[in-house]
C-alpha positions as CSV (number, residue, x, y, z in Angstrom):
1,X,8.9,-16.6,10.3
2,X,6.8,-15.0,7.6
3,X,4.8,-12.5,10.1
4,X,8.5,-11.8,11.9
5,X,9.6,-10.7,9.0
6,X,7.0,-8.3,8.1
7,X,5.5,-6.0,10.3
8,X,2.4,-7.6,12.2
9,X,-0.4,-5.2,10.2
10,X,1.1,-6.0,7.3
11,X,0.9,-9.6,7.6
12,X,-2.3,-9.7,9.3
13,X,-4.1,-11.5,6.7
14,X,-1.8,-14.2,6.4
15,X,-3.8,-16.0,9.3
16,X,-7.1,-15.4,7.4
17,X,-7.7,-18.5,5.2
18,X,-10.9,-19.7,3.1
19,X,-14.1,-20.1,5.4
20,X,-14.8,-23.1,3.2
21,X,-13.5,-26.8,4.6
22,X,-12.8,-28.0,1.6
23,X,-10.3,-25.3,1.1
24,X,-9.2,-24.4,4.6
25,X,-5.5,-24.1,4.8
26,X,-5.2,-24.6,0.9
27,X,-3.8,-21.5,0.0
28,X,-3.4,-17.5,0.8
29,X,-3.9,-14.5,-1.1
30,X,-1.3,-11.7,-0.2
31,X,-2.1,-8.0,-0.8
32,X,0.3,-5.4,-1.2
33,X,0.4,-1.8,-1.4
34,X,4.1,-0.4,-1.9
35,X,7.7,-1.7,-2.3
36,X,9.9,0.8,-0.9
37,X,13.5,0.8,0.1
38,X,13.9,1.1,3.8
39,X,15.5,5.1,3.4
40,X,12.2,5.2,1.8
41,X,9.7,4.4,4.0
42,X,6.9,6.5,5.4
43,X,7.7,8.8,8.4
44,X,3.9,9.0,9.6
45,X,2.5,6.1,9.6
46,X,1.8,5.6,5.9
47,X,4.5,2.4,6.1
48,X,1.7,-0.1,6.8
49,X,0.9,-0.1,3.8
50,X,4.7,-0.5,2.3
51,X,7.5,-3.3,2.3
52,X,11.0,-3.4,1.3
53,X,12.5,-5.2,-1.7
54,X,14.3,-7.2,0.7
55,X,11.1,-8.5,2.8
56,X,9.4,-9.6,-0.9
57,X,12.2,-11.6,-1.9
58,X,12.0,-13.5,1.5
59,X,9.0,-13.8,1.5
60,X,9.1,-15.7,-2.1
61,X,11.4,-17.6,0.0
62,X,9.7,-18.8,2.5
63,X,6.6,-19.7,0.4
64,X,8.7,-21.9,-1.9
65,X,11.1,-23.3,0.8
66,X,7.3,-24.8,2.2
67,X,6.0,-26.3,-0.7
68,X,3.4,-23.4,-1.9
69,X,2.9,-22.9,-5.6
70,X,3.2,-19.1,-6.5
71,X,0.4,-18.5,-9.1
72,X,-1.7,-16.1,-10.6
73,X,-5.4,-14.8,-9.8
74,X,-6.8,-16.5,-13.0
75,X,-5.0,-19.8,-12.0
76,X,-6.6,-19.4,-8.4
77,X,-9.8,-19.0,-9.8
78,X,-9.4,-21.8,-12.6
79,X,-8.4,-24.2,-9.9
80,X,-11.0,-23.6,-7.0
81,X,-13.4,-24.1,-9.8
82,X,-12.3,-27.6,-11.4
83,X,-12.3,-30.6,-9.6
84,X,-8.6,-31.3,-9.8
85,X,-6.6,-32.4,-7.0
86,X,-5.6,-29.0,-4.7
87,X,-2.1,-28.5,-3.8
88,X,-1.3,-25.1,-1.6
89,X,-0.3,-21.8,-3.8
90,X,-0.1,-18.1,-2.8
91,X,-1.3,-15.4,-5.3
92,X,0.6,-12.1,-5.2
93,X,-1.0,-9.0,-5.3
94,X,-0.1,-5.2,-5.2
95,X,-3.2,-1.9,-4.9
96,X,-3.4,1.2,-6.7
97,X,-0.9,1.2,-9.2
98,X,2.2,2.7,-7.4
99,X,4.9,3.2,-9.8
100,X,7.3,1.0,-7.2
101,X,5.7,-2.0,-7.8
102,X,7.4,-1.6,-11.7
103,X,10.8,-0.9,-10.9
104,X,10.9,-2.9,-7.8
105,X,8.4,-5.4,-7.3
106,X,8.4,-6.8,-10.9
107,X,12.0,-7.2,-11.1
108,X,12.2,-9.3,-8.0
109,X,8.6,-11.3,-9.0
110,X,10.2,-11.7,-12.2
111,X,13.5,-13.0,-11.6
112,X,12.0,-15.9,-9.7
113,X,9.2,-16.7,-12.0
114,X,6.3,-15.3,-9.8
115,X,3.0,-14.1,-11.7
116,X,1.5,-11.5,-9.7
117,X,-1.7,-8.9,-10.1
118,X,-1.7,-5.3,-9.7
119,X,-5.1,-3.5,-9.0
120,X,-4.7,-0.2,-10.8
121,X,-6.5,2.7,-9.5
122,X,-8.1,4.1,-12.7
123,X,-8.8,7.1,-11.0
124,X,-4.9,7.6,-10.5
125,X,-4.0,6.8,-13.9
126,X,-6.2,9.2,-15.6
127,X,-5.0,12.0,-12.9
128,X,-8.8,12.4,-11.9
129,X,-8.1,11.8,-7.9
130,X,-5.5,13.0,-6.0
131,X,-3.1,10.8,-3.9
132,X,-3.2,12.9,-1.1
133,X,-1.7,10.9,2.1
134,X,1.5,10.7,0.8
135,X,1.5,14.1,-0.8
136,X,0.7,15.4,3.0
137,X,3.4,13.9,3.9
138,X,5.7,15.7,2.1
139,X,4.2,18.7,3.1
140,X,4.9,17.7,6.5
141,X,8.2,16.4,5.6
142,X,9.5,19.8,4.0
143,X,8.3,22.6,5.9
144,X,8.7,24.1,9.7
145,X,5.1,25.4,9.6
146,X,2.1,24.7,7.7
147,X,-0.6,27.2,7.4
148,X,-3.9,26.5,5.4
149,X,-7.8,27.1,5.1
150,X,-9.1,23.5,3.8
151,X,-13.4,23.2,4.0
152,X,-13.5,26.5,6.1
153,X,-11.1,25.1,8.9
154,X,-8.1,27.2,9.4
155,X,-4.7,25.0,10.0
156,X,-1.5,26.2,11.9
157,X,0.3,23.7,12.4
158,X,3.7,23.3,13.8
159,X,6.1,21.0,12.0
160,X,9.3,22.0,13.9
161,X,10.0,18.6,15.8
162,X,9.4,15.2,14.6
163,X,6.7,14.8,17.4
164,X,5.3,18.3,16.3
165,X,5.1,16.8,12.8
166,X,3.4,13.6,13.3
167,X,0.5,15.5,15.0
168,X,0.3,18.0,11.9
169,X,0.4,14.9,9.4
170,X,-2.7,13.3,11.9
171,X,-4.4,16.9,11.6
172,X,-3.8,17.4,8.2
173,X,-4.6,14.3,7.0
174,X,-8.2,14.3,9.3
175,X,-9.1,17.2,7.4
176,X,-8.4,15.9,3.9
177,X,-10.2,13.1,4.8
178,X,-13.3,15.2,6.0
179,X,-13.1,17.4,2.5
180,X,-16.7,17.5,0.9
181,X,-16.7,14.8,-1.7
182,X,-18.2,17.6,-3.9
183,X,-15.5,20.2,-3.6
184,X,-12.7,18.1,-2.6
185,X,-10.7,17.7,-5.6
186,X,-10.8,21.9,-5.8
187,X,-9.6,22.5,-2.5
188,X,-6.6,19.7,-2.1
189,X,-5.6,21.1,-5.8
190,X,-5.4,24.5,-4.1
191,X,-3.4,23.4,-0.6
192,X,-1.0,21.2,-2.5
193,X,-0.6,24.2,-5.3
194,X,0.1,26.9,-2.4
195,X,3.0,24.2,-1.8
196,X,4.4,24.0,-5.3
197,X,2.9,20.1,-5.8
198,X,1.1,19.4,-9.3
Protein backbone atom coordinates (compact mmCIF):
# COMPACT_ATOMS: atom_id res chain seq x y z
CA UNK A 1 0.00 0.00 0.00
CA UNK A 2 3.05 2.20 0.75
CA UNK A 3 4.64 1.96 -3.05
CA UNK A 4 0.64 2.58 -4.34
CA UNK A 5 0.62 5.40 -2.75
CA UNK A 6 3.74 6.95 -3.91
CA UNK A 7 4.89 6.92 -7.28
CA UNK A 8 6.94 3.65 -8.09
CA UNK A 9 10.54 5.83 -8.53
CA UNK A 10 9.92 7.33 -5.57
CA UNK A 11 9.42 4.36 -3.54
CA UNK A 12 11.98 2.37 -5.22
CA UNK A 13 14.12 1.98 -2.36
CA UNK A 14 11.62 0.81 0.01
CA UNK A 15 12.43 -2.82 -1.37
CA UNK A 16 16.20 -2.25 -0.71
CA UNK A 17 16.91 -3.51 2.85
CA UNK A 18 20.38 -4.15 4.74
CA UNK A 19 22.65 -6.76 2.82
CA UNK A 20 23.48 -7.97 6.39
CA UNK A 21 21.26 -11.13 7.82
CA UNK A 22 21.34 -10.03 10.99
CA UNK A 23 19.54 -6.96 9.93
CA UNK A 24 17.65 -8.06 6.89
CA UNK A 25 14.12 -6.79 7.08
CA UNK A 26 14.86 -4.79 10.35
CA UNK A 27 14.30 -1.52 9.25
CA UNK A 28 14.29 1.14 6.07
CA UNK A 29 15.82 4.35 5.58
CA UNK A 30 13.52 6.72 3.45
CA UNK A 31 14.99 9.62 1.34
CA UNK A 32 13.24 12.49 0.32
CA UNK A 33 13.74 15.35 -1.83
CA UNK A 34 10.69 17.82 -1.91
CA UNK A 35 7.20 18.21 -0.28
CA UNK A 36 5.05 19.96 -2.65
CA UNK A 37 1.34 20.45 -2.94
CA UNK A 38 -0.06 18.67 -5.86
CA UNK A 39 -0.87 22.33 -7.89
CA UNK A 40 2.76 22.35 -7.17
CA UNK A 41 4.34 19.75 -8.69
CA UNK A 42 6.90 19.58 -11.47
CA UNK A 43 5.60 19.80 -15.04
CA UNK A 44 8.87 18.14 -16.65
CA UNK A 45 9.75 15.52 -14.89
CA UNK A 46 11.47 17.07 -11.90
CA UNK A 47 8.32 15.45 -9.64
CA UNK A 48 10.41 12.26 -8.92
CA UNK A 49 12.01 13.80 -6.75
CA UNK A 50 8.86 15.45 -4.90
CA UNK A 51 5.75 14.30 -2.75
CA UNK A 52 2.71 15.84 -1.47
CA UNK A 53 1.93 16.65 2.19
CA UNK A 54 -0.81 14.30 1.90
CA UNK A 55 1.46 11.17 0.77
CA UNK A 56 3.97 11.99 3.98
CA UNK A 57 1.31 11.98 6.41
CA UNK A 58 0.20 8.47 5.00
CA UNK A 59 2.98 7.30 4.82
CA UNK A 60 3.65 8.01 8.74
CA UNK A 61 0.55 6.08 8.71
CA UNK A 62 1.29 3.16 7.34
CA UNK A 63 4.65 2.80 9.13
CA UNK A 64 3.01 3.15 12.52
CA UNK A 65 -0.23 1.25 11.77
CA UNK A 66 2.69 -1.81 11.16
CA UNK A 67 4.53 -1.68 14.20
CA UNK A 68 7.85 0.38 12.86
CA UNK A 69 9.39 2.73 15.23
CA UNK A 70 10.06 6.28 13.52
CA UNK A 71 13.54 7.31 14.70
CA UNK A 72 16.33 9.42 13.99
CA UNK A 73 19.71 8.78 12.06
CA UNK A 74 21.78 9.00 15.39
CA UNK A 75 19.26 6.40 17.02
CA UNK A 76 19.75 4.11 13.85
CA UNK A 77 23.26 4.32 14.23
CA UNK A 78 23.35 3.97 18.15
CA UNK A 79 21.14 0.83 17.80
CA UNK A 80 22.83 -1.18 14.96
CA UNK A 81 25.91 -0.67 17.02
CA UNK A 82 24.75 -2.00 20.60
CA UNK A 83 23.74 -5.33 21.21
CA UNK A 84 20.31 -4.60 22.33
CA UNK A 85 17.39 -6.40 21.14
CA UNK A 86 16.27 -4.91 17.37
CA UNK A 87 12.82 -4.02 16.75
CA UNK A 88 11.94 -2.46 13.08
CA UNK A 89 12.12 1.56 12.70
CA UNK A 90 12.18 3.79 9.64
CA UNK A 91 14.46 6.91 9.61
CA UNK A 92 13.11 9.95 7.71
CA UNK A 93 15.19 11.86 5.55
CA UNK A 94 14.82 14.92 3.16
CA UNK A 95 18.17 16.21 0.37
CA UNK A 96 19.37 19.52 -0.28
CA UNK A 97 17.82 21.80 1.92
CA UNK A 98 14.54 22.85 0.04
CA UNK A 99 12.83 25.44 1.88
CA UNK A 100 9.39 22.97 1.68
CA UNK A 101 10.72 20.64 3.82
CA UNK A 102 10.24 23.74 6.74
CA UNK A 103 6.97 24.82 6.09
CA UNK A 104 5.64 21.56 5.08
CA UNK A 105 7.45 18.61 6.03
CA UNK A 106 8.29 19.65 9.56
CA UNK A 107 4.92 20.54 10.50
CA UNK A 108 3.48 17.24 9.51
CA UNK A 109 6.85 15.23 11.04
CA UNK A 110 6.29 17.26 14.00
CA UNK A 111 2.77 16.98 14.76
CA UNK A 112 3.16 13.17 15.01
CA UNK A 113 6.38 13.09 16.94
CA UNK A 114 8.71 12.02 13.95
CA UNK A 115 12.46 12.95 14.19
CA UNK A 116 13.70 13.33 10.85
CA UNK A 117 17.32 14.52 9.03
CA UNK A 118 17.71 17.04 6.39
CA UNK A 119 20.94 16.90 4.24
CA UNK A 120 21.66 20.52 3.49
CA UNK A 121 23.41 21.37 0.50
CA UNK A 122 26.03 23.88 1.75
CA UNK A 123 26.71 24.90 -1.58
CA UNK A 124 22.92 26.16 -1.72
CA UNK A 125 22.99 27.79 1.44
CA UNK A 126 25.93 29.88 0.92
CA UNK A 127 24.44 30.84 -2.73
CA UNK A 128 27.76 29.35 -4.24
CA UNK A 129 25.81 26.86 -6.80
CA UNK A 130 22.93 27.37 -8.65
CA UNK A 131 19.75 25.24 -8.53
CA UNK A 132 19.35 25.13 -11.99
CA UNK A 133 16.69 22.16 -12.95
CA UNK A 134 13.96 23.77 -11.38
CA UNK A 135 14.97 27.33 -12.38
CA UNK A 136 14.76 25.80 -16.21
CA UNK A 137 11.73 24.97 -15.55
CA UNK A 138 10.45 28.02 -15.02
CA UNK A 139 12.02 29.24 -17.93
CA UNK A 140 10.12 26.74 -19.74
CA UNK A 141 7.16 27.27 -17.78
CA UNK A 142 6.94 31.26 -18.59
CA UNK A 143 7.87 31.82 -22.03
CA UNK A 144 6.66 30.85 -25.79
CA UNK A 145 10.23 30.79 -27.00
CA UNK A 146 13.50 30.46 -25.54
CA UNK A 147 16.57 31.67 -27.30
CA UNK A 148 20.13 31.33 -25.80
CA UNK A 149 24.02 30.78 -26.39
CA UNK A 150 25.10 28.39 -23.27
CA UNK A 151 29.05 26.77 -23.87
CA UNK A 152 29.00 27.96 -27.57
CA UNK A 153 25.69 26.04 -28.40
CA UNK A 154 23.04 28.17 -29.77
CA UNK A 155 19.33 27.24 -28.30
CA UNK A 156 15.86 28.04 -30.14
CA UNK A 157 13.69 26.40 -28.65
CA UNK A 158 10.01 26.32 -29.00
CA UNK A 159 7.86 26.37 -25.82
CA UNK A 160 4.50 27.00 -27.51
CA UNK A 161 2.78 23.58 -26.64
CA UNK A 162 3.16 21.46 -23.63
CA UNK A 163 4.83 18.74 -25.85
CA UNK A 164 6.98 21.56 -27.42
CA UNK A 165 7.95 22.45 -23.89
CA UNK A 166 8.91 19.19 -22.43
CA UNK A 167 11.48 18.78 -25.29
CA UNK A 168 12.92 22.38 -24.60
CA UNK A 169 13.15 21.55 -20.71
CA UNK A 170 15.12 17.96 -21.96
CA UNK A 171 17.34 20.30 -24.26
CA UNK A 172 17.86 22.84 -21.95
CA UNK A 173 18.44 21.02 -19.22
CA UNK A 174 21.19 18.53 -21.43
CA UNK A 175 22.99 21.60 -22.01
CA UNK A 176 23.20 22.90 -18.36
CA UNK A 177 24.23 19.64 -17.50
CA UNK A 178 27.09 19.60 -20.13
CA UNK A 179 28.30 23.37 -18.88
CA UNK A 180 32.13 23.29 -18.23
CA UNK A 181 32.53 22.80 -14.53
CA UNK A 182 35.00 25.70 -14.92
CA UNK A 183 32.77 28.30 -16.45
CA UNK A 184 29.56 26.95 -15.47
CA UNK A 185 28.50 29.03 -12.69
CA UNK A 186 29.27 32.30 -15.30
CA UNK A 187 27.22 31.20 -18.00
CA UNK A 188 23.90 29.78 -16.03
CA UNK A 189 24.27 33.31 -14.07
CA UNK A 190 24.10 34.89 -17.54
CA UNK A 191 20.96 32.71 -19.15
CA UNK A 192 18.93 32.90 -15.97
CA UNK A 193 19.89 36.90 -15.74
CA UNK A 194 18.78 37.39 -19.61
CA UNK A 195 15.41 35.94 -17.96
CA UNK A 196 15.14 38.20 -14.95
CA UNK A 197 16.12 35.19 -12.28
CA UNK A 198 18.66 36.14 -9.47
Amino acid sequence: RAKRALKPRVLSCLGHLPDSVRYSGLGHILMFHRVVTQAEMSTFGLSAFEITPQTLKELVDFYRQRGFRIISIDQMCNELAGNAAKQRFVVFTFDDGYRDTLTLAYPILKAHGAPFTVNITWNYAERKAIKWDYAAEKVIKENRWVAAELRHRVLDLDCSTPGAKQHAFDTLLEALHGLDQGTAEDEMHDFFSSFGMD
